[in-house]
Structures are given as structure tokens and as C-alpha cells.
N, C-alpha and C positions, 0 to 999 in steps of 0.2 A: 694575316697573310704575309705581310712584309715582313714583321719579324722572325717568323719561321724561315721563310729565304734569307735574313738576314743571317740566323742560328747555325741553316744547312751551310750558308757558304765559309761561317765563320769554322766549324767542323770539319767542312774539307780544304778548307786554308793551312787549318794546324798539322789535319792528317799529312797531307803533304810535306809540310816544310821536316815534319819528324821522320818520314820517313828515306826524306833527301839527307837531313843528318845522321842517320844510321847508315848511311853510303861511306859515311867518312870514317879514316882510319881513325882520329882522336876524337870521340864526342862529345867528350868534356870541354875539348877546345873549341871545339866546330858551336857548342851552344853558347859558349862568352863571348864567341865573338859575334855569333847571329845576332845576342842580347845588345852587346854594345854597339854594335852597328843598329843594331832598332832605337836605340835611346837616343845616338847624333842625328839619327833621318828623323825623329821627333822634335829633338830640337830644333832641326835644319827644317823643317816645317813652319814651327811655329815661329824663328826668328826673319821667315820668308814673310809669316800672315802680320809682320811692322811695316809693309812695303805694297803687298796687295792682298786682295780682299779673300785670303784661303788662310784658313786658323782650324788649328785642330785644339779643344780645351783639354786642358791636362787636369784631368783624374783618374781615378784610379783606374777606370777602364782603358784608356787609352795608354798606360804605361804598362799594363799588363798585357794587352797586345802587343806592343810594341817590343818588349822583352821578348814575350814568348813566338812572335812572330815574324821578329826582326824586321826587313825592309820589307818582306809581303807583304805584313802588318799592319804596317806605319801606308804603306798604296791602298790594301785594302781600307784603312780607316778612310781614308783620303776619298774615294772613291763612294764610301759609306755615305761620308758629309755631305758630298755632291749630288746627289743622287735621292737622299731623305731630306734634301735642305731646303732644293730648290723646286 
């Protein structure tokens, strides 16, 4: 049960953000920099989980997120963790 809600929310997370960059005039641009901006808010995560007790583990799934789903992403993983953790 969870991981199907976990499936539907992570499908309408992508749906969205793809269709909020198809709003924009350069999409090629609009997606490097959604990517890059996903990559520092992963770092900017995990150099926070040195300080207090919130850590996202870098593998392959969570960089693939974070690429393809930029800041929602990197919230939604955040939010994933919380949520399945505790």
C-alpha cells in the first residue's frame, strides 16, 4: 500500500514539474538548471544531516530524483524519509 502511494505521488510529482517546463520558452535550459538546482538542494541537504539529525543517503535513486525533479524532488525525497522513517 505504501509503496504504490509512494509510485502515484512520485508520477504525479514528475508529471508536474514536466509539464511546468514545457511552460517555458528554453527547455533545454529550463531542465539544467532544474537539474542543478536539484543536485545543490541535495547537497545542501546532506551537508545540513553534519549538524542535525536529517540525512538523505546518496544513491542512485536519490540523484536520479533530484536531477529529474529538481527542488520538488529533493522536498519530496525529504518528506519520503520522514514520513517512512519515523
Amino acid at each position: 500500500m505504501t509503496v504504490r502511494l509512494f509510485q502515484l505521488l512520485l508520477v504525479f510529482g514528475l508529471a508536474n514539474i514536466l509539464f511546468g517546463l514545457k511552460k517555458q520558452k528554453y527547455l533545454l535550459k529550463g531542465i539544467g538548471t532544474s537539474a542543478a538546482l536539484g543536485c545543490c538542494a541535495l547537497f545542501a541537504v546532506r551537508f545540513i544531516g553534519l549538524f542535525f539529525p536529517v540525512s538523505l543517503p546518496l544513491n542512485l535513486f536519490t540523484v536520479t530524483i533530484s536531477v529529474f525533479g529538481g527542488i520538488p524532488g529533493v522536498i519530496f525525497l525529504l518528506l519520503g524519509e520522514c514520513v517512512f522513517t519515523f
